[in-house]
N, C-alpha and C positions, 0 to 999 in steps of 0.2 A: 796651462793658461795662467799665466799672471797678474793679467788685470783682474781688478775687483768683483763683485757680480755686480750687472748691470739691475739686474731682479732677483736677490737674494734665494734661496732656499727658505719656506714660510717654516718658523720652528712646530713645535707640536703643539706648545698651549699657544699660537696664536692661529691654528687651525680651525674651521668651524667642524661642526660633528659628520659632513658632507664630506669636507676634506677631507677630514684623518680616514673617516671610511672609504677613503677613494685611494689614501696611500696606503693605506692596509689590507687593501685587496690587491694588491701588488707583491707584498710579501717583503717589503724591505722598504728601507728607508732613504733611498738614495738621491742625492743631489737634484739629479734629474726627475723625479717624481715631486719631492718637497717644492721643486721652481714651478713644476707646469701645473702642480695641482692649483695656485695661483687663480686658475683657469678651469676652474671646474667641470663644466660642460663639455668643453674642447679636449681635457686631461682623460675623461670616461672614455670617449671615443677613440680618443688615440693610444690609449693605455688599450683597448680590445682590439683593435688592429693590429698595432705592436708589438703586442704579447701573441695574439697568431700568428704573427710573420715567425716573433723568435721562439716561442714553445709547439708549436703547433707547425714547424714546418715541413712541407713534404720533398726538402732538398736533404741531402745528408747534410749529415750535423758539419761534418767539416768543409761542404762545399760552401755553406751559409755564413762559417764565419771566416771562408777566405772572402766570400763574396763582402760582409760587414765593412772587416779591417780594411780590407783593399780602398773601400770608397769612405772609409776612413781617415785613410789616409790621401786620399786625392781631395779631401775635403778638408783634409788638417786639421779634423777633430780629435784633440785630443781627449775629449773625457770618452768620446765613443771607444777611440783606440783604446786606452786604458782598458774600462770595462769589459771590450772584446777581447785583449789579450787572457782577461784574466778565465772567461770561459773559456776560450781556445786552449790552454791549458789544459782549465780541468775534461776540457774532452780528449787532452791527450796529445795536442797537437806537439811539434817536437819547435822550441824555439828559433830553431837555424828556419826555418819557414816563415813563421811569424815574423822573424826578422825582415827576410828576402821580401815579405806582402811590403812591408813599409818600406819600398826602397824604389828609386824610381823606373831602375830597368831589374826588378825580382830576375834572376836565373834556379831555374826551378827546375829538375828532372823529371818531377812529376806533372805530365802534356798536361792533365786532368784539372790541373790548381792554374796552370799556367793559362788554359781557356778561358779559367772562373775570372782571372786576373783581367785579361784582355776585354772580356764581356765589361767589368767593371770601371773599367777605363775609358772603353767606348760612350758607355751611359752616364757617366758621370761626363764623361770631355762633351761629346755629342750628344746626347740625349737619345741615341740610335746604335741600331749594333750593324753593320755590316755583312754582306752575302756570305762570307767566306765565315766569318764567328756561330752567323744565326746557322748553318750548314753543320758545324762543328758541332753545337750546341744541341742541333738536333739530333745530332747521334746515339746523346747519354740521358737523353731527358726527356719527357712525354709534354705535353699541350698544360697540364696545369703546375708543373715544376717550371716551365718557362714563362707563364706569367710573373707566377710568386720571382721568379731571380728578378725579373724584370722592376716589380713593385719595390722587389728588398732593396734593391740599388738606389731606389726612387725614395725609399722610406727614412733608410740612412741620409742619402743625401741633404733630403728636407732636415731630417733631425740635427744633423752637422750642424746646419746655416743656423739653427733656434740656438743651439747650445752654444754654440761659435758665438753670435748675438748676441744673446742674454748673458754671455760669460760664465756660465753654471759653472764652479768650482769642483775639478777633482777629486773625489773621496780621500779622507786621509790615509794619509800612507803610500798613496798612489803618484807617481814621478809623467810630469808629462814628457811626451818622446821628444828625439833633439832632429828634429825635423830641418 
């Protein structure tokens, strides 16, 4: 992103002692923390959702973050993208993939990524997933892995449009995609 932030990152001495305790229960310092803590109340809440959807999920790790990137990418978030590349990595994922999620018609040999893909297309396009996806979907996944995809699509989504909006700045170092 190259516009400016619309709502900066709050630095650390202009934090109240509510804040910083609220960015440091997070464990890092990131853009996206420093902006929403802004919002104290709403950052506690959203910060223990968020962090259940993403440490605490009961999707495989790599279905969650094709699930992320994918609606990442259909949302043209790049600090989301960014940041999910950089776990999708470190969980191993192989880049020709990562690649293929951010592309508009992904070719995937792997059906499994290519469902996760299609689910998140639907829920981001529609806000609904289809007979023939939710059918598919039920093949690999039990009643509470399909809420959570459900919510994670929903979770991203919303978060895209705050970060998209507030323009929250990229981590340094970090290149936005050529969307």
């Amino acid at each position: 992103m190259t516009d400016a932030p619309r709502i900066p990152p709050l630095a650390r001495e202009q934090r109240t002692a509510e804040q910083q305790q609220l960015v440091e229960a997070t464990g890092t310092e990131l853009n996206i923390f420093t902006t929403l803590v802004r919002h104290p109340k709403l950052f506690e809440v959203f910060a223990r959702f968020a962090g259940r959807l993403l440490r605490r999920s009961l999707l495989p790790d790599d279905a969650r973050e094709t699930v992320i990137l994918r609606t990442a990418y259909r949302c043209r978030a790049s600090y989301e993208w960014a940041q999910h590349v950089e776990i999708a990595r470190q969980l191993g994922m192989a880049d020709e993939i990562i690649a293929a999620i951010g592309t508009e018609h992904p070719e995937l040999s792997d059906q499994s990524l290519a469902l996760l893909i299609r689910a998140a297309d639907q829920l981001t396009e529609r806000h609904d997933l289809d007979a023939e996806t939710w059918a598919a979907l039920r093949e690999h996944y039990d009643d509470q892995q399909l809420i959570e995809l459900c919510m994670l699509v929903g979770d991203y989504a919303m978060i895209a449009g705050v970060l998209n909006a507030l323009r929250v700045p990229l981590e340094d170092g970090q290149t936005a995609p050529d969307w």
